[in-house]
C-alpha positions in Angstrom: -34.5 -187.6 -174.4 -34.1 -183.6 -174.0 -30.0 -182.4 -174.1 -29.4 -181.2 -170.4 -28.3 -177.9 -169.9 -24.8 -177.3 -168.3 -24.0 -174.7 -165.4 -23.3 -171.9 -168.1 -26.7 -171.9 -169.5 -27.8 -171.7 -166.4 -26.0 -168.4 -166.1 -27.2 -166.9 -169.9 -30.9 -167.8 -169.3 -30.8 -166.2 -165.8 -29.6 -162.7 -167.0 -32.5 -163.4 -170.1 -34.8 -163.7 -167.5 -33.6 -160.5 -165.8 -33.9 -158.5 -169.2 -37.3 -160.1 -170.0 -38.3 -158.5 -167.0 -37.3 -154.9 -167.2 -38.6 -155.0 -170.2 -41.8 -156.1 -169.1 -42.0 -153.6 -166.4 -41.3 -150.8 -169.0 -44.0 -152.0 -170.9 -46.2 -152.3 -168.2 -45.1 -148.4 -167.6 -45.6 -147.0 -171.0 -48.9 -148.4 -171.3 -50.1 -146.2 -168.3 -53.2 -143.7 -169.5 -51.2 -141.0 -170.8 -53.2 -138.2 -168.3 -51.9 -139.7 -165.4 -48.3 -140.7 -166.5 -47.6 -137.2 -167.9 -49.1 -135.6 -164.6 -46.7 -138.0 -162.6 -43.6 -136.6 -164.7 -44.8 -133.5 -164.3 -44.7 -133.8 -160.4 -41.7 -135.7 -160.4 -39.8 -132.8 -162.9 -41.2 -130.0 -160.2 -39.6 -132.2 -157.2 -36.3 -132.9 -159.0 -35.6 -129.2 -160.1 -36.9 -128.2 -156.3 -34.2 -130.4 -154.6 -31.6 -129.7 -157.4 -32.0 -125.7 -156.2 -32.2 -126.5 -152.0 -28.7 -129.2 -152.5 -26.4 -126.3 -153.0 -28.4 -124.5 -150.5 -28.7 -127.2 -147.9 -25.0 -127.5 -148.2 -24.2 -124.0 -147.9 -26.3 -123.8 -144.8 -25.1 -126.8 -143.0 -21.3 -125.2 -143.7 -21.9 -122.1 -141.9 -24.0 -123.8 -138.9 -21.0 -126.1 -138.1 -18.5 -123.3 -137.6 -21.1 -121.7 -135.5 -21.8 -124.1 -133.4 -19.5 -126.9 -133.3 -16.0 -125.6 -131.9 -13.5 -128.3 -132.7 -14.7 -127.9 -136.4 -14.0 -124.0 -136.5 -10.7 -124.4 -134.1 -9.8 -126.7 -137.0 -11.0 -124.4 -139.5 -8.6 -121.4 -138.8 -5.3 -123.5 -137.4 -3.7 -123.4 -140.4 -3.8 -119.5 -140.5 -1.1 -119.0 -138.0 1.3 -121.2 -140.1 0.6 -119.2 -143.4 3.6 -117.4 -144.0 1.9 -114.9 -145.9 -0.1 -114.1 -142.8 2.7 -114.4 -140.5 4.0 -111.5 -142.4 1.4 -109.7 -142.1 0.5 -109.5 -138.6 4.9 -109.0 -138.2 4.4 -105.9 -140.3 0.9 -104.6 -138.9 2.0 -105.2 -135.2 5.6 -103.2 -136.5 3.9 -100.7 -138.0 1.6 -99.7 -135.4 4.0 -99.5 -132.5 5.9 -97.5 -134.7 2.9 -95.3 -135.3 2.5 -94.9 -131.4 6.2 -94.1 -130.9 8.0 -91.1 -132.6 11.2 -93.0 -132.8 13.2 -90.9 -135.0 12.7 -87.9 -132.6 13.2 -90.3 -129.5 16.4 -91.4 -131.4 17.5 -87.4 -132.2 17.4 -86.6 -128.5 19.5 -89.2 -127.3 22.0 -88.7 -129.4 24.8 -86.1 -129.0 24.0 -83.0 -131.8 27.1 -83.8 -134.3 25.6 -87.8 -134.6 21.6 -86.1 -135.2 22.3 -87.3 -138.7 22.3 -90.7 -138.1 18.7 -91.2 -136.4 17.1 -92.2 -139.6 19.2 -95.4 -140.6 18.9 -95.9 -136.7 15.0 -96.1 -136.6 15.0 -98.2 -140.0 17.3 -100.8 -138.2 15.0 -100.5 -135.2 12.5 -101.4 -137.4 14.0 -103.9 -139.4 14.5 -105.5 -135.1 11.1 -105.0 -134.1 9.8 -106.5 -137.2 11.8 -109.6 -136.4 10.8 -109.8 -132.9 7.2 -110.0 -134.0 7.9 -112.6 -136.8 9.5 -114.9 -133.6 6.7 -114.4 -131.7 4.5 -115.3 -134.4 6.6 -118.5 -135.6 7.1 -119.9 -132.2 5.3 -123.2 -131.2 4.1 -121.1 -127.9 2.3 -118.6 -130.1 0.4 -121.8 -131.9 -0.8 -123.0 -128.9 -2.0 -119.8 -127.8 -3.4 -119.0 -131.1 -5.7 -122.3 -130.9 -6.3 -121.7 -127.2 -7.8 -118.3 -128.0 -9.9 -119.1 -131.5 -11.3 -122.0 -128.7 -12.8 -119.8 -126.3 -13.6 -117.1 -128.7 -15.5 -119.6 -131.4 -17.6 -116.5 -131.5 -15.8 -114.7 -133.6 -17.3 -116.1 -136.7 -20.8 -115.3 -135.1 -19.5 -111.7 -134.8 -19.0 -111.4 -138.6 -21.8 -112.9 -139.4 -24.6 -111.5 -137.0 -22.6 -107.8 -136.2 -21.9 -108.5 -132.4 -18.7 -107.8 -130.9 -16.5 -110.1 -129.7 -12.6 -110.2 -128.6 -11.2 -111.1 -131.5 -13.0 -109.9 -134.0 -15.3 -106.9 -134.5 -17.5 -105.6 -137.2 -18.8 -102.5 -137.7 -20.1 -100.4 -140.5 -19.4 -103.5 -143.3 -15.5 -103.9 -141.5 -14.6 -107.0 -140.3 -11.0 -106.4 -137.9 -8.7 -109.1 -136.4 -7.4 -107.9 -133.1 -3.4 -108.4 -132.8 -3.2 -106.6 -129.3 -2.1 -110.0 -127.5 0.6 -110.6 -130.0 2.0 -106.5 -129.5 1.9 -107.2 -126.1 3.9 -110.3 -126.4 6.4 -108.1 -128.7 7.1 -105.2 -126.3 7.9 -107.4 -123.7 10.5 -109.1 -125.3 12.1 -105.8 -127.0 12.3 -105.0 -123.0 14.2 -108.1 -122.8 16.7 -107.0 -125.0 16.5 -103.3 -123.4 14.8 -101.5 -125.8 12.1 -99.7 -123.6 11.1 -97.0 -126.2 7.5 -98.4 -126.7 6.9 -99.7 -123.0 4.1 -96.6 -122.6 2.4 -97.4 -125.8 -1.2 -97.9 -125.1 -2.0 -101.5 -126.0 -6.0 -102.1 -125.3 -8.3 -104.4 -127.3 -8.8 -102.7 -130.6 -6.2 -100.4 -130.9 -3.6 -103.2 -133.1 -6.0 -105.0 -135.6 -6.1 -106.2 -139.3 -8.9 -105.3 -141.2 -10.5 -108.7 -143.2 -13.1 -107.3 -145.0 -14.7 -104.1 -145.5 -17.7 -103.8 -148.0 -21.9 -103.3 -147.6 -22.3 -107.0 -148.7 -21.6 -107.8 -144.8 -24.8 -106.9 -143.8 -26.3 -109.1 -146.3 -24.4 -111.6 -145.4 -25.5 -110.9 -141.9 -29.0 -111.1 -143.7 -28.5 -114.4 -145.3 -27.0 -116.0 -142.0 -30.5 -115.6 -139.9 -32.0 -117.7 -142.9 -29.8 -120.1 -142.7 -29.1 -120.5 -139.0 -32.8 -121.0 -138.9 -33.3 -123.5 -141.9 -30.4 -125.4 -141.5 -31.6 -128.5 -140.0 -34.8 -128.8 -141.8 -33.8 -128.2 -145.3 -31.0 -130.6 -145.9 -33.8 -133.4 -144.8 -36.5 -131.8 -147.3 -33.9 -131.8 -150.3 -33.4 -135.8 -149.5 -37.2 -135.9 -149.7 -37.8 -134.2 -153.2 -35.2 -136.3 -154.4 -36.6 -139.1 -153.1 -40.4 -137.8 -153.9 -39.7 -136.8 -158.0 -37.7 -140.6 -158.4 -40.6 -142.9 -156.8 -42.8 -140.4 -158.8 -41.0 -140.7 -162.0 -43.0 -143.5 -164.2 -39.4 -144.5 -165.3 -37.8 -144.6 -162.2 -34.0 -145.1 -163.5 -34.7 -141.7 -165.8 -35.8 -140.4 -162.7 -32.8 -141.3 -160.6 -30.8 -139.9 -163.4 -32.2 -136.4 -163.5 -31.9 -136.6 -159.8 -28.4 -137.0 -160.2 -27.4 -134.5 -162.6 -29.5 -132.2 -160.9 -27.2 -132.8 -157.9 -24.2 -132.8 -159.7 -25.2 -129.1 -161.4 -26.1 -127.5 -158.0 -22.8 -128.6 -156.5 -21.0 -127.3 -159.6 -22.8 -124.2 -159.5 -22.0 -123.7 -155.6 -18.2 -124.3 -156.4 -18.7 -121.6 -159.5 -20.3 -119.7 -156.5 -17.4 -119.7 -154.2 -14.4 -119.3 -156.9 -16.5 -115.9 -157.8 -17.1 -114.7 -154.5 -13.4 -115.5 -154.1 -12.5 -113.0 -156.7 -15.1 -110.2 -154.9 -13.8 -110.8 -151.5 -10.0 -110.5 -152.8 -11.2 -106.9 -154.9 -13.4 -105.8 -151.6 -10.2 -106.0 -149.6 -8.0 -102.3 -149.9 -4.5 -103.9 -150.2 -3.3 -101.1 -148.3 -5.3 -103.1 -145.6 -4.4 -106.8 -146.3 -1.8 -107.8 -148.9 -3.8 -110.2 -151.5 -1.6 -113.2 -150.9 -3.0 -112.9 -147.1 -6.2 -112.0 -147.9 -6.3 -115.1 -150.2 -5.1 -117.5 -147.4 -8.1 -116.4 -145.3 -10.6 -116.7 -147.6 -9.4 -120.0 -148.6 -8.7 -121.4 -145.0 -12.0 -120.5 -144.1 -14.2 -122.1 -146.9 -11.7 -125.3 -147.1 -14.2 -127.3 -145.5 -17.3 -126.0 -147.5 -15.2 -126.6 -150.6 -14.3 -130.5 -149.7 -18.0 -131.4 -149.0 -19.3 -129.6 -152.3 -17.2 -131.9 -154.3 -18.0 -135.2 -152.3 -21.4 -134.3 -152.9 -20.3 -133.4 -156.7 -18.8 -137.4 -156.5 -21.4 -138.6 -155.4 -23.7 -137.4 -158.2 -21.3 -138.5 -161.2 -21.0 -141.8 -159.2 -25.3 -142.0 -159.4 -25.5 -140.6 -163.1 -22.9 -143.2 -163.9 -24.6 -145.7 -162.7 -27.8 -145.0 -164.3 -26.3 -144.7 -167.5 -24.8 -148.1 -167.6 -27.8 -149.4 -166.1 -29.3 -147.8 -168.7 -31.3 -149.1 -171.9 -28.9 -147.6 -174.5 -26.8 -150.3 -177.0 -23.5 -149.1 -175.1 -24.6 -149.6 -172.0 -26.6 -152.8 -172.7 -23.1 -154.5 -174.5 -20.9 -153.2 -171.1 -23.5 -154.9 -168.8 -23.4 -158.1 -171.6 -19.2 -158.0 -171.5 -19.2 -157.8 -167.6 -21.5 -160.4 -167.1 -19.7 -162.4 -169.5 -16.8 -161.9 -167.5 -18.0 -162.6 -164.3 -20.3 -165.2 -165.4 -17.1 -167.0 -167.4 -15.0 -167.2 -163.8 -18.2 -168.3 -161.9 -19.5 -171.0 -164.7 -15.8 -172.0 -164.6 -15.9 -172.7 -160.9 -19.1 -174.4 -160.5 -17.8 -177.0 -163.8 -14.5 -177.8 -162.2 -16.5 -178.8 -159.1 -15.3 -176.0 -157.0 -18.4 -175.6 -154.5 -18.7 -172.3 -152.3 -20.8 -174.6 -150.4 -23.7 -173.4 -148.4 -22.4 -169.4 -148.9 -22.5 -169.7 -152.8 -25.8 -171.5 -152.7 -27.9 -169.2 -150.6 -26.3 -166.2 -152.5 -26.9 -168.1 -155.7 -30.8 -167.3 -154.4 -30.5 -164.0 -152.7 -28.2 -162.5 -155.1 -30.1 -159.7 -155.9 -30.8 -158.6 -152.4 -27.1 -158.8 -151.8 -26.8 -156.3 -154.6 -29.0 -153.9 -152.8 -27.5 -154.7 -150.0 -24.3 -153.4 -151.3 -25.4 -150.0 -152.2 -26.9 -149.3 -149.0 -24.3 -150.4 -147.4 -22.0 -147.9 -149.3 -24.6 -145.2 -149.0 -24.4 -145.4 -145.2 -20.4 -145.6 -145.2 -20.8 -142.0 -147.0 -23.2 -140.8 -144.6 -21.6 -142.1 -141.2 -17.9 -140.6 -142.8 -16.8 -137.6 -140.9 -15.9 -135.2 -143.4 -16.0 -137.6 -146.8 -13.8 -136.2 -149.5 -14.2 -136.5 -153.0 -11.5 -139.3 -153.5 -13.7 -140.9 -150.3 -16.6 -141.1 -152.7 -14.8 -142.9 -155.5 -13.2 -145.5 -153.3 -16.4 -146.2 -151.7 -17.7 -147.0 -155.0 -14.8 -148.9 -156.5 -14.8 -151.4 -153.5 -18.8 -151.0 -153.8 -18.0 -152.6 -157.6 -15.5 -155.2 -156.1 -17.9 -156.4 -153.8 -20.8 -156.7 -156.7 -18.1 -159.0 -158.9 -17.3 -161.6 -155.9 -20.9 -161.9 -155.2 -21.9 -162.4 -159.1 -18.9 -164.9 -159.3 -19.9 -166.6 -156.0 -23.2 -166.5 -157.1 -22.5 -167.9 -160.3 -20.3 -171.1 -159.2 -23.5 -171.4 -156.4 -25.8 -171.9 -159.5 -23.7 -173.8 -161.6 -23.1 -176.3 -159.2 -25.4 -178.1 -158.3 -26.5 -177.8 -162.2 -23.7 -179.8 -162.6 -24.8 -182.2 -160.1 -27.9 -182.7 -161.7 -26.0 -183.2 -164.8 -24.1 -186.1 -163.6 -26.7 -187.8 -161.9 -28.8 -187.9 -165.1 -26.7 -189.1 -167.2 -25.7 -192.0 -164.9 -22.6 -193.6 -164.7 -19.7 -193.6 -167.5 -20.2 -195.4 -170.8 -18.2 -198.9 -170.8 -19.0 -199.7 -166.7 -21.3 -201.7 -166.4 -23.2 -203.3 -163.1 -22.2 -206.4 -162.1 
């Protein structure tokens, strides 16, 4: 009489069976005729490397389409400028400065006072403009003045069209490689309160569109910029869809798909890496392209990084997302470290669902039909995290890892309950054929 096998066996020569197969299938692979495996990996090297190049490319594109054309994302792209203090400053001392370029103050201040007093006009105008300058900062720092600044960057979401294509717009202009904020709205605002308060020396100051502005950027790269836009305005949609494909393409093509998945993934994780390289450097050229007589750096920083925020936080999801691939093809890997992990966790696992399934504890029909369809639950599981990430609005990077923890949560409760689902009714079977205990005996 054969010695029956208990519920943990049943566990052991399951996962036995699994590694007997992969290693069948890579058999089966390497015994390919070497022509056509080596032309697949060819193809499937040329895919990888194509879609590696488009990622950074595709998201670089999709970036700059969705603050052209989706205004709730650029309105919330730019909000946090007026609450910058270091560009609350500046557009206090630009608007200061200019009325004060538009009004000879000290003269205005000479002539109304009597001759013997002349001498005090100059610590006069410096306290008027010490006033003025903290009129503006109030104005600036008000709650009213944040709703109005998202009111306006609303109806004029073109302004980041004009920088990009060269076409005017009301708040800001380029022209010959200068990019200008107009501040005319906020001067106006100013000289009506200094009326307020009676000061009326700047009431015939002429206050038009254009004439009060803060210059962004000034360089020739605009107009490549300008350049680079049309490409990707026009290749935007298409080419995030074509890199999915060539990633898809070289991995089915790969005659190791796993390796292939692999390559895929550091591919992915070296564009993104390269595209954040990308933006810290063009960070540094923007901040030396700006005159600080123009923009202080501190403000010119604040721009640069309000405006790419967005950019930056879906370059490193997308930088997640490839370290969470490449680490999972490396532990489901053929290497001895990653072959002992997968041993120890299934040991684990396997231990608290053997455990179950001998102390009788039966997940009823659930454990039993996952017992049987646990490896399309598995792949059920990744898809389901895949389409998480893709239905996210905005995923960050921490986004990304959480998915995937809970992703590996879910994989441990459905090898445990598929474990005690197996081991079950082994034990069952057990029982029933070994009959009743020894020392009872039918009457």
């Amino acid at each position: 009489m054969s010695e029956p096998s208990g519920g943990p066996e049943v566990g052991r020569l399951q996962d036995q069976i699994d590694l007997l197969k992969r290693q069948n299938q890579e058999l089966q692979q390497s015994v390919q005729p070497r022509p056509r495996q080596l032309g697949r990996r060819i193809g499937a090297v040329i895919l990888i490397v194509l879609a590696s190049v488009l990622a950074p490319i595709s998201a670089l594109g999709v970036w700059l389409r969705n603050q052209v054309t989706d205004t709730d994302r650029y309105v919330e792209t730019v909000a946090p400028l007026v609450s910058d203090p270091a560009v609350q400053s500046l557009v206090a001392d630009r608007v200061t400065q200019r009325l004060f370029e538009e009004v000879d103050v000290q003269a205005a201040i000479q002539e109304a006072l009597p001759e013997n007093a002349a001498f005090l006009s100059s610590a006069l105008t410096s306290g008027l403009e010490t006033v003025v300058r903290e009129a503006t900062l109030r104005v600036v720092e008000s709650d009213q003045f944040r709703e109005l600044w998202t009111a306006a960057n609303r109806l004029a979401h073109e302004q980041l069209v004009a920088v990009l294509t060269g076409e005017p717009s009301g708040v800001v202009t380029t022209q010959d490689g200068i990019v200008s904020l107009d501040l005319s709205s906020i001067a106006n605002e100013v000289v009506q309160r200094l009326q307020a308060r009676g000061i009326d020396l700047f009431e015939s100051v002429n206050i038009d569109p254009g004439r009060f502005t803060i210059q962004i950027f000034q360089s020739d790269m605009i107009t490549r910029a300008q350049v680079a836009f049309d490409a990707f305005d026009t290749v935007a949609t298409v080419l995030p869809w074509l890199t999915l494909l060539f990633f898809a393409g070289g991995i089915l093509l790969f005659p190791n798909r796993r390796r292939g998945a692999l390559w895929a993934a550091v591919g992915l994780s070296l564009g993104m890496a390269l595209l954040l390289l990308a933006v810290a450097i063009g960070r540094t050229v923007y901040l030396g392209a700006v005159p600080s007589s123009a923009i202080p750096g501190d403000a010119a920083a604040a721009f640069f990084d309000t405006l790419v925020r967005f950019l930056r936080q879906s370059v490193r999801a997308l930088l997640a997302v490839g370290i969470v691939a490449l680490l999972a093809c490396v532990i489901f890997g053929p290497g001895d470290g990653a072959r002992r992990f997968r041993g120890w966790v299934a040991r684990m696992l396997g231990r608290v669902g053997d455990e179950a399934g001998e102390r009788g504890v039966d997940f009823g029909p659930v454990g039993h039909w996952v017992g049987r369809n646990i490896t399309a639950l598995r792949i059920a599981v990744g898809v389901a995290a895949a389409l998480l990430l893709i239905a996210w609005d905005q995923p960050t990077a921490t986004v990304v890892f959480v998915v995937a923890f809970i992703a590996v949560l879910w994989l441990g409760v459905i090898e445990v309950i598929g474990r005690g689902g197996r081991a079950a009714p082994a034990l069952a079977s057990e029982q029933a054929s070994t009959g009743p205990p020894s020392g009872s005996s039918p009457r």
